[in-house]
N, C-alpha and C positions, 0 to 999 in steps of 0.2 A: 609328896609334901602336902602337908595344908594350908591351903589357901582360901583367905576371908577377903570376897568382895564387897564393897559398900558404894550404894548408888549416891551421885550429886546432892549436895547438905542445901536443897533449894525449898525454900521454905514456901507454901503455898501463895503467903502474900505480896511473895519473892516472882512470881509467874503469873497471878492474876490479881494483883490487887484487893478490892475490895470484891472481887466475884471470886475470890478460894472457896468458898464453901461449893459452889458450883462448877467447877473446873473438873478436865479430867485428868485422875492419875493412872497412870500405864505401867504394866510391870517394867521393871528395869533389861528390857529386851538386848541392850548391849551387853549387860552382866550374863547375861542366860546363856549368849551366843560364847562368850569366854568361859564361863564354867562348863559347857560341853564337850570344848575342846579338852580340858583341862582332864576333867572325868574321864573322855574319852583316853587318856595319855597314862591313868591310873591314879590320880592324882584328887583328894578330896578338895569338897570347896563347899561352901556358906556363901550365900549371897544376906546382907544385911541392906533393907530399903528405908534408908533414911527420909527421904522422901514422905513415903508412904505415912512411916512410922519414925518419927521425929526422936531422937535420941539427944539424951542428955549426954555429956561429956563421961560421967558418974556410969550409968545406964551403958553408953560403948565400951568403955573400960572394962564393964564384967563382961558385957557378949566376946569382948576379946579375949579374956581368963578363963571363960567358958570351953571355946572353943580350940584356943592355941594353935595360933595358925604359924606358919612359918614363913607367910612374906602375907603382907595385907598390901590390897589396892585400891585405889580409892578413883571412882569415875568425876569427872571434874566439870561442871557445866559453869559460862563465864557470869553467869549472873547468882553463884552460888560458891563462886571463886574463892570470895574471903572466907566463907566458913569451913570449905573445904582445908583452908590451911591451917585455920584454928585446931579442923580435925585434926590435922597431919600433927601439930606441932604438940598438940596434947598427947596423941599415943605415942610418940618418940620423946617424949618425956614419962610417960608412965611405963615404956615394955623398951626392950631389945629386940627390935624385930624391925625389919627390911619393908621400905612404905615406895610402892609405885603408882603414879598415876598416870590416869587416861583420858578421853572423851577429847569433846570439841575442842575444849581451852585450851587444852595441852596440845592439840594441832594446830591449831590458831597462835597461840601465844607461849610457845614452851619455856621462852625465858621469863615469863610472869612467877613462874614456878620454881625455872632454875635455882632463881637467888635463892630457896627455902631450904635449910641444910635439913628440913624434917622430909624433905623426899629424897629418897635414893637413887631412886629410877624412875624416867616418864620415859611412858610406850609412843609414839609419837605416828601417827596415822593409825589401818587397822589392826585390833589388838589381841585377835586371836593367836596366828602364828609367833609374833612377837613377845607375845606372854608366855606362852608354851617355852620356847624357847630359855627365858628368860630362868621359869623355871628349874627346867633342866639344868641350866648352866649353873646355876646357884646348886643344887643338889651334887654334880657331879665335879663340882669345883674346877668347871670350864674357864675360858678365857671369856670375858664381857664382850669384847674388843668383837667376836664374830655374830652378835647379836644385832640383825640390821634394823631400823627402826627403832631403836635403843639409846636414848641417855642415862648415863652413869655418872653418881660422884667418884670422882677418885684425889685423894689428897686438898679436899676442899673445893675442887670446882665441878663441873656438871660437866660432861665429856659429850660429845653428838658419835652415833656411828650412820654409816650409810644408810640410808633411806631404802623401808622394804617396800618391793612395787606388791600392789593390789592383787588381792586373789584374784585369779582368772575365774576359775571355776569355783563357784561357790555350791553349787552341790558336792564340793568333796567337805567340806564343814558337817558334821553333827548336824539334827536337830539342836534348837536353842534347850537348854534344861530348866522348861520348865516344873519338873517335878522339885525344884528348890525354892518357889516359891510357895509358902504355906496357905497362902491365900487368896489364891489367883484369879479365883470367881469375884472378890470382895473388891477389884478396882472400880473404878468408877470411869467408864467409859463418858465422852460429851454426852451431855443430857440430851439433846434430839439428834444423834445419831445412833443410834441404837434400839430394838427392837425388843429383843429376847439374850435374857441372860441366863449363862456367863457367856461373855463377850471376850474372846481372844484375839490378842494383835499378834498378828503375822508379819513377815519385812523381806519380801521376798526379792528386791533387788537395792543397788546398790549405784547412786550416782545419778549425775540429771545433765542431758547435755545442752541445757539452756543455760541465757544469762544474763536473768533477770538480777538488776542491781544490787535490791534490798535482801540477796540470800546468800548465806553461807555456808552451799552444803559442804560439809568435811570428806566427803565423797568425792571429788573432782566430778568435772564433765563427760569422762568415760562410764559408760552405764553400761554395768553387771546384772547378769541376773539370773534366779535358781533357773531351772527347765519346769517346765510344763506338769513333769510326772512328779519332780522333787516337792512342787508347790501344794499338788494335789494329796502326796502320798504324807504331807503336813499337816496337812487341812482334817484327810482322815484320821492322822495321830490325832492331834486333839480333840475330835469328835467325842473317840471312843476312848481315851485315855482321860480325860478333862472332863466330857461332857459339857462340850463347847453347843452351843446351840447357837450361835452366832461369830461371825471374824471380820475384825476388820485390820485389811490392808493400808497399813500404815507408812509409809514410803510416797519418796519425789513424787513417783510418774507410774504407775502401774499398770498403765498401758501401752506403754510406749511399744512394743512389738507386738505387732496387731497379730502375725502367726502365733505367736506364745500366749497371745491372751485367750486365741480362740480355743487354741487345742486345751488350756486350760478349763475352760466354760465346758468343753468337749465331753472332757474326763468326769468332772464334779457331778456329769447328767448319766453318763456310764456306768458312775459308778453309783449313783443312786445317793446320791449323800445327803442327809435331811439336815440341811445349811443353809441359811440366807447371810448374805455380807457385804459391805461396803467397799469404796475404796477412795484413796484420792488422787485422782486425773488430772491431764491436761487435756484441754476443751481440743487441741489440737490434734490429737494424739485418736479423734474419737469420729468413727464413723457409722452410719444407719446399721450396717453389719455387725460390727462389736458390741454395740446398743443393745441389739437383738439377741445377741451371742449373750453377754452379762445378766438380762433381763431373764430370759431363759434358765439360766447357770441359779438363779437364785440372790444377785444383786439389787439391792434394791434402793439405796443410795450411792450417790458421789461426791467426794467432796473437791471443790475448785478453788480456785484460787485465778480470781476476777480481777480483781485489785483498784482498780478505778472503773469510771464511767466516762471517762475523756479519752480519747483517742491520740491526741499529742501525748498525753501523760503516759499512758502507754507504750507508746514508741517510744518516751524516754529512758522508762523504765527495762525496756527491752523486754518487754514480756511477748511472747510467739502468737500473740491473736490481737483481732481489736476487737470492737464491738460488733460489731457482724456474724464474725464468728461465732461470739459469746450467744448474741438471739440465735445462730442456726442450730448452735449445736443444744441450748437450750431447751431450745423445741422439739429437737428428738431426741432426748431425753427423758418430757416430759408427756410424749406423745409415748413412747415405749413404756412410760409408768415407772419410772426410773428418779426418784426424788433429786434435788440437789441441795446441795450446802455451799454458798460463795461465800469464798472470804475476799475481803475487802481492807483496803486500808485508806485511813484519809491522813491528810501531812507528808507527802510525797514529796522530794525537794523542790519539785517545782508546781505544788499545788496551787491555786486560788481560792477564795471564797467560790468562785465559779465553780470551779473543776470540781469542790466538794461536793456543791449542791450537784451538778450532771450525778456522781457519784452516786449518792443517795437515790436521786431519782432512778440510776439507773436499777440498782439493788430490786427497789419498789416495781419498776418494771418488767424482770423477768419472773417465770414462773418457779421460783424459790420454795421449797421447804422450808430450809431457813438462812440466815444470814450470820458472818458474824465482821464487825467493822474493829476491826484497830486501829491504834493509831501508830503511825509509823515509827520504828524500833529501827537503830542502826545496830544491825550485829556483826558482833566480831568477825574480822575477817569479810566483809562483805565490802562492794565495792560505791556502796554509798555511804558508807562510813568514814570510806577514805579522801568523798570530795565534797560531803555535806557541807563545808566551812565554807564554800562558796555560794550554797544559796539560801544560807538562814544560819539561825544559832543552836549549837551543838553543845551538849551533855557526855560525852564520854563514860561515865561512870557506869561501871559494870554490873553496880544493882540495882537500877531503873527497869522498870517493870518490862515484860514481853507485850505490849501492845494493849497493856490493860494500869493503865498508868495510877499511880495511887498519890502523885502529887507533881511532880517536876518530869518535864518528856525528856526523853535522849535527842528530841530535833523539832525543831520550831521554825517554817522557810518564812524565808522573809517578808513583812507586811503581816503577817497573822501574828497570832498570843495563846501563849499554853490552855487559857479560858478559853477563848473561841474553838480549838480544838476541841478542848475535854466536852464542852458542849453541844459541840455539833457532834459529836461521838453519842453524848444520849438522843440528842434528836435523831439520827439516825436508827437509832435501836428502837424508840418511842416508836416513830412514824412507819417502821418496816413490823415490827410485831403487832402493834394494836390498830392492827386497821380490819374494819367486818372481813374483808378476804381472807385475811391469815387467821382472824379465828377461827371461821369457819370452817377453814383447812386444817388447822387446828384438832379442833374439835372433831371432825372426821376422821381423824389418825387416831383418835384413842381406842385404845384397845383393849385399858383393863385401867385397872388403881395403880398400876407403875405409873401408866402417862399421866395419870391427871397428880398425881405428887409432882412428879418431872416439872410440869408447866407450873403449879403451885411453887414449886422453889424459884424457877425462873424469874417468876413473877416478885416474888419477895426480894432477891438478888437486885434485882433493878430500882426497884422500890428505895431498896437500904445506898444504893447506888447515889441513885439522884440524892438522896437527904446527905450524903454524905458530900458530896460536890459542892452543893448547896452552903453547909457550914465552911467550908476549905473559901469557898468564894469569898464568904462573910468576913474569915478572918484575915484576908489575904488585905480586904478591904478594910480593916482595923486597924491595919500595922501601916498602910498609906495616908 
């Protein structure tokens, strides 16, 4: 069969705001990991990156005419929901062809979608096996009924079947395909996370078994992961298939088995692989030996996830460190020569003016590459979503921006104002980039006319930032 995937209809200013120009797009790594299987099964497929490459209704229409696929899927993120449906309901008015979807939403929220008689089928957890499946059944004119993970219409309503449990083993999976993306060098990795391009994301496990409030991995708490040799012998495909000169490890926790991380570092130095790469860690998860191990291997950032500068708030939030941790592990980090990237968020449900400012201060305080602050996002499926109403005022709307807000927040706690955030959101950015130490630091990192463009947009981004806040404030105050 042919099958036409198409990535989440999320428009850039749909995920950053007034910083899209500067944000990063990522290949559609879910779609890559479904069309391997699929290939692998015999079975052609297209990946179409909406995302990336923004499509008119007119414009999808012919890549579908083009192509003639025989079941289209459509990947579903919840802050891209509605367009998602518009897609669906435009090509089930233009073609005769069978429309499934997938992604977070559709895990999180599968009857958001049920009621759409423009989908067929939603895959509902992960969607390799399930899709295979699906296919086949549809080809061989099976029964639906034995497809676990599987809702179907039938006679007008949306049907559930049993729920398929998590691959165990995920080195029995393909490689992700990326030889279906045409353009795979032309993403645009975070602007100060990356070094040397083309930069490939890698996703080598699966789940997180912490549980910190404001997240919603659609992974559950059980954490999967490739082996050692799988990760390695990926790492080399796209070296030398790509001409990868950089990866970055995109997933929860990529440390989390300190034996798996090592014998990885192990291999990368065995095998001689001319590779540096990042990854995103937990602070917990990381000791002098892995340090040394990664640093070694060719790692040369990580990215964190800090979140506050309070230590009550932390605990609230249930995140696995407090500050302590954060200064030790910091420090060897930055004594190993091992950059960092923290992310941060301020508007936590039970922030203060206080706890913001410790926040900030603390950001300033560690030895940072860089930073980035959000402001806090309740997302689907997460478990401050579900008790936000208790300590401030809540937004629900599902296309309020990802922590880069463009006018109204999804959460406000109590005694603060959407202005006091959005502005202590640029002070924090102000006061962490433009101070003499991080120029300086700055300024030592460059290493060619990539970086100094890189920092040039930054700079213009924030620039167009503030002016633009600025007016929003003005007019806020026009209409009072």
């Amino acid at each position: 069969m042919r099958v036409l995937l198409i990535s989440g209809a999320i428009s850039g200013e749909n995920r950053y705001g007034n910083l899209d120009d500067i944000g990063a797009y990522l290949p559609p790594y879910g779609l890559m990991c479904l069309a391997s299987v699929l290939e692998q099964a015999g079975h052609t497929v297209k990946i179409l990156d909406s995302v990336r490459y923004p499509l008119s209704h007119n414009s999808l229409s012919a890549k579908v005419r083009e192509f003639g696929p025989g079941l289209i899927g459509l990947s579903v993120y919840s802050i891209g929901a509605d367009a998602a449906i518009e897609n669906a309901r435009h090509l089930k008015q233009e073609f005769d062809i069978p429309i499934v979807a997938g992604g977070p939403h559709v895990i999180v929220y599968p009857e958001d979608l049920a009621q759409f008689d423009s989908f067929d089928y939603l895959v509902d957890g992960e969607g390799e096996l399930t899709l295979l499946e699906l296919v086949q059944t549809l080809e061989n004119g099976g029964e639906l009924t034995s497809v676990r993970g599987l809702h179907y219409r039938q006679n007008g309503k949306m049907l559930k079947n049993e729920p398929r449990p998590y691959i165990d083993n995920l080195d029995e999976m393909p490689f992700p395909a990326f030889h279906l993306i045409d353009d795979l060098a032309g993403y645009n990795p975070q602007l100060l996370v990356y070094r040397r391009r083309p930069v490939i994301t890698l996703v080598t496990s699966r789940g997180c078994p912490f549980s910190c409030i404001f997240c919603n991995s659609v992974w559950t708490k059980r954490w999967r992961a490739n082996s050692a040799k799988y990760v390695v012998d990926m790492m080399e495909y796209v070296v030398n298939r790509f001409n990868a000169r950089e990866i970055s490890f995109h997933e929860d926790t990529f440390a989390l088995n300190k034996k798996r991380v090592l014998k990885i570092c192990a291999l990368i130095k065995e095998r001689k692989l001319d590779i540096i790469w990042t990854a995103t860690v937990n602070l917990k998860t990381l000791d002098p030996e892995v340090i040394r191990a990664m640093k070694d291997a060719g790692c040369w950032l990580v990215s964190v996830g800090i979140e506050s500068g309070n230590d009550e708030v932390l605990k609230f939030i249930r995140k696995p460190v407090d500050k302590q941790t954060v200064i030790r592990v910091s420090r060897w980090l930055d004594e190993a020569g091992i950059k960092i990237r923290g992310y941060f968020i301020m508007g936590h449900l039970v922030d203060t003016p206080e706890t913001i400012k410790e926040t900030i201060d603390f950001a300033k305080s560690l030895p940072l590459h860089s930073m980035n602050m959000a402001v806090m996002y309740l997302a689907p499926g997460s478990e401050a979503r579900e008790i936000a109403d208790r300590y401030g005022t809540v937004n629900k709307g599902l296309d309020l921006g990802t922590g880069y807000p463009r006018g109204d927040l999804s959460f406000v706690p109590n005694g603060l104002t959407e202005e006091y955030l959005q502005a202590m959101q640029r002070r924090s950015i102000s006061n962490f980039f433009f101070r003499p130490r991080q120029f300086a630091n700055m300024i030592a990192s460059i290493e060619g006319p990539d970086d100094v463009r890189r920092y040039a947009r930054m700079t213009r981004a924030f620039v167009r930032l503030t002016a633009d806040r600025m007016k929003l404030r003005a007019r806020r105050r026009a209409v009072r």
